[in-house]
C-alpha positions in Angstrom: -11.9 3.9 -10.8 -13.4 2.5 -8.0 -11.9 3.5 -4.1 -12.5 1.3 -1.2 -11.5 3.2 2.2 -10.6 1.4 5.1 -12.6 2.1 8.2 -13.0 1.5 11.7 -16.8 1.0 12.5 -16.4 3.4 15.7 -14.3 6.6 14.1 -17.3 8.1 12.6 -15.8 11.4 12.2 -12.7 10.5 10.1 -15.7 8.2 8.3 -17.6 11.6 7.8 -14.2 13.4 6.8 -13.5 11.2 4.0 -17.0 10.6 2.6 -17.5 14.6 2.2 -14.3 15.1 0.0 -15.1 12.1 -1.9 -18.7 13.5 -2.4 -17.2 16.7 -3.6 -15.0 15.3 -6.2 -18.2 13.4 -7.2 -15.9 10.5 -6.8 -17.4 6.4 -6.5 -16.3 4.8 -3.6 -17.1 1.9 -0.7 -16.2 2.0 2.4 -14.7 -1.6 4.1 -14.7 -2.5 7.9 -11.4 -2.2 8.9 -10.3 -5.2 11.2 -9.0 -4.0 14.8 -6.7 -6.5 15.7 -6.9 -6.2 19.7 -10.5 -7.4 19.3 -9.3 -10.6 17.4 -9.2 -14.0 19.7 -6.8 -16.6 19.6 -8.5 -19.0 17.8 -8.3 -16.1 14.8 -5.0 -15.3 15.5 -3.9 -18.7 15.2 -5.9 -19.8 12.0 -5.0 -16.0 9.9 -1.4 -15.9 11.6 -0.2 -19.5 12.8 3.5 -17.9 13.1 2.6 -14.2 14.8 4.4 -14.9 17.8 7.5 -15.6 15.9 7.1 -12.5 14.2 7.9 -8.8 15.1 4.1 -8.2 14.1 1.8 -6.6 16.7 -2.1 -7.0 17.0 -2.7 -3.5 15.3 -0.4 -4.3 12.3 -2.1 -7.6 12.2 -5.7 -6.2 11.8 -4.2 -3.7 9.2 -2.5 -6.6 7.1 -6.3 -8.3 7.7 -8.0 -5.1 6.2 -6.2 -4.7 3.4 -6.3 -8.1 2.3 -10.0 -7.7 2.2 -10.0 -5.1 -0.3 -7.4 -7.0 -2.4 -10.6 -10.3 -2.4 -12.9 -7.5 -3.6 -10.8 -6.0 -6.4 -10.7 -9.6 -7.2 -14.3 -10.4 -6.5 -15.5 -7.3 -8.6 -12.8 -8.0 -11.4 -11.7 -4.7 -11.4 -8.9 -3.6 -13.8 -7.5 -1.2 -11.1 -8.7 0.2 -7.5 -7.7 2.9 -5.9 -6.8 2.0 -1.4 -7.9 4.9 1.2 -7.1 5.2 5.0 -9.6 7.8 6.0 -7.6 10.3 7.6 -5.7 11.5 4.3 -7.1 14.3 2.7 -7.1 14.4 -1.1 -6.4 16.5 -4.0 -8.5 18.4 -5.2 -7.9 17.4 -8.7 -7.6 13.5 -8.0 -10.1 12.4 -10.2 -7.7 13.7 -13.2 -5.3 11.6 -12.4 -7.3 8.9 -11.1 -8.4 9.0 -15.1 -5.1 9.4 -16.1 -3.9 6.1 -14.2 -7.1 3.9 -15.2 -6.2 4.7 -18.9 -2.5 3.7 -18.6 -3.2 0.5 -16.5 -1.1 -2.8 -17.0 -3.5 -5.7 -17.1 -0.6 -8.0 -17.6 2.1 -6.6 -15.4 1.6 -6.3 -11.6 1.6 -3.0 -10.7 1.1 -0.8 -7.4 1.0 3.3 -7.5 1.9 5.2 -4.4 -0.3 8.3 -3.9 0.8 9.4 -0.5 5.0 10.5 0.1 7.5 8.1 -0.4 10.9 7.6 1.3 13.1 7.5 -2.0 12.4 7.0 -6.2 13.9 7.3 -9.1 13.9 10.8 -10.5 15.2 9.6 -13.9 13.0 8.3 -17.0 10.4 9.5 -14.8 6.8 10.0 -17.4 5.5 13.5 -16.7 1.6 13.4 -16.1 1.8 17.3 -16.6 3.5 20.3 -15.5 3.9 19.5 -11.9 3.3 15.9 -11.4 4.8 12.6 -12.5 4.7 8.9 -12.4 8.0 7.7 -11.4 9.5 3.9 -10.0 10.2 4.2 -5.8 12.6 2.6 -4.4 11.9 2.3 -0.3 8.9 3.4 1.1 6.3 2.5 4.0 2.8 3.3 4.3 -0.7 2.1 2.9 -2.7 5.7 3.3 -3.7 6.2 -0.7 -2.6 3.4 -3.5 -3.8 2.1 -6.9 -3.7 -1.5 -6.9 -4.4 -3.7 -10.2 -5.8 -7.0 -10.1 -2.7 -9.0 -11.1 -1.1 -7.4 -8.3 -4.0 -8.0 -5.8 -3.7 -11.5 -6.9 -0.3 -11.5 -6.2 -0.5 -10.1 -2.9 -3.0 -12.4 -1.4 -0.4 -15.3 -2.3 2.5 -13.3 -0.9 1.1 -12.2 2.8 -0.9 -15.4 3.8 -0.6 -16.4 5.8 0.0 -13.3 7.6 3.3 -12.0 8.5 4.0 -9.4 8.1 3.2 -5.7 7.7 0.9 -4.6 4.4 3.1 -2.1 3.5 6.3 -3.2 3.1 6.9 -1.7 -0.5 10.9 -2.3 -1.0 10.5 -5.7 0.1 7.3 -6.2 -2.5 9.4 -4.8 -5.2 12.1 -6.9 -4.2 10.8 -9.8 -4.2 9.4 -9.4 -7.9 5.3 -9.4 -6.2 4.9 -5.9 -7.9 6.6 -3.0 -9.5 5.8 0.0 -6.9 5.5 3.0 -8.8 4.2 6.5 -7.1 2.6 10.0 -8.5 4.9 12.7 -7.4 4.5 15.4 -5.5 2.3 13.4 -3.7 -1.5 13.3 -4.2 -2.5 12.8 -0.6 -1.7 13.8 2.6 -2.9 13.8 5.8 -6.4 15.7 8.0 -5.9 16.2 11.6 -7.0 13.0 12.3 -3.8 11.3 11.5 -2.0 12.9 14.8 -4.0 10.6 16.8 -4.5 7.1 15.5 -7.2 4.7 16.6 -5.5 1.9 16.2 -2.2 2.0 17.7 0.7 4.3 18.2 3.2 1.8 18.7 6.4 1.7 17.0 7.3 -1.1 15.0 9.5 -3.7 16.3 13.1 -5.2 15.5 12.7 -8.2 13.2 13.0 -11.5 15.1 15.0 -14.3 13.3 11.6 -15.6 11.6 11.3 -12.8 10.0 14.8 -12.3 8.9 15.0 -16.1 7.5 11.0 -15.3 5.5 12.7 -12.2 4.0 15.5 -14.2 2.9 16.9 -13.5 -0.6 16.8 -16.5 -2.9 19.5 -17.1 -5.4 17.8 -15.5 -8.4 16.4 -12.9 -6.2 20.3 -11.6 -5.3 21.7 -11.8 -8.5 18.8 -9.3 -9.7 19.6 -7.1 -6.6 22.8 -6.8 -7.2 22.2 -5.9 -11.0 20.2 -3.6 -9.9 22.3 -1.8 -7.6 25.4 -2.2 -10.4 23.7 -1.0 -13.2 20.6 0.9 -12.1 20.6 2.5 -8.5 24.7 3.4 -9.3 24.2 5.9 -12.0 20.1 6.7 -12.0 19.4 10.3 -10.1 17.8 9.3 -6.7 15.3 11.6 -4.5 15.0 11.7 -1.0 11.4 13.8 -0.7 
């Protein structure tokens, strides 16, 4: 499987960080520029974002939405069955390319699909498909955060269509999975964490900001979107064992 790790230019040491445990694990990668939003003018602002200053969105987020959606063009490009999306401050497991395998051989070609690597906020514990002993593949219900995902095409495609033009944040799993874009799936325990270099970002430390009423009205539920929501949360969420990592 191929991995594409998203990288500032400038942090050469969380570049060199990533690169030597992906050289250990003998693993094939590429690395992608990572877009810092603060250098962006207005001009690019305005053409990739026309609405960003209705939106809670901030320059950082914006440049990470940016670089994301780059590697989503490449997958496409490269016509990939399935990637595998890096930050470079996470470190990995040891024994990722096993699963990394174990993934490629299972992927859905015809169903859009999204596989959390990193820890999510809350899945589903039942009907969960054991990988082995310790881990398993099970369906998330809320989480946040783009450190380490598998991504295949169909969902890449679906993506692109979804978040342009930009805005709002890349990572916004429940909202993906509601709004039908993907099924967001993740490998638990998690398969990546984080190096050192995750207690100081290089992009921005600010916290994310209260939704303005653009953003509420964009997420709004259409009609067929909340009669599925509410048979899920009948039928499914009411009687399925949750987990709260």
């Amino acid at each position: 499987m191929k991995i594409y790790i998203v990288n500032l230019e400038k942090d050469v040491e969380r570049k060199a960080s990533i690169k030597a445990q992906l050289d250990d694990l003998n693993l094939n990668y590429e690395f992608i520029s990572a877009v810092y939003g603060k250098n962006l003018s207005q001009e690019e602002i305005s053409r990739l974002s026309p609405d960003f200053e209705k939106t809670s969105l901030t320059l950082p987020e914006l440049g990470c939405a940016l670089s994301h959606l780059n590697v989503y063009k490449k997958i496409i490009e490269n016509n990939e069955d399935i990637a595998l999306i890096l930050e470079d401050d996470v470190k990995l497991n040891p024994n990722l390319s096993q699963y990394l395998d174990i993934l490629s051989h299972r992927n859905l070609t015809n169903k859009p699909e999204i596989i959390l690597l990193n820890k999510v906020n809350e899945y589903i514990d039942s009907f969960k498909q054991k990988l082995n002993d310790t881990y398993s593949l099970v369906n998330v219900i809320d989480s946040v955060g783009a450190y380490g995902y598998c991504i295949n095409q169909i969902a890449a495609k679906n993506l692109l269509k979804f978040l342009q033009p930009i805005w709002i944040v890349s990572d916004e799993w429940k909202l993906i999975r509601e709004k039908n874009i993907s099924a967001i799936k993740a490998i638990v325990p998690p398969l990546i964490t984080f190096t050192i270099h995750a207690d100081n970002s290089t992009i921005s430390n600010e916290v994310r900001a209260d939704l303005t009423d653009f953003d509420r009205k964009k997420r709004k539920r259409s009609l067929k979107e909340s009669i599925r929501l509410i048979f899920w949360r009948i039928f499914i969420r009411s009687w399925v064992r949750k987990v709260r990592p």
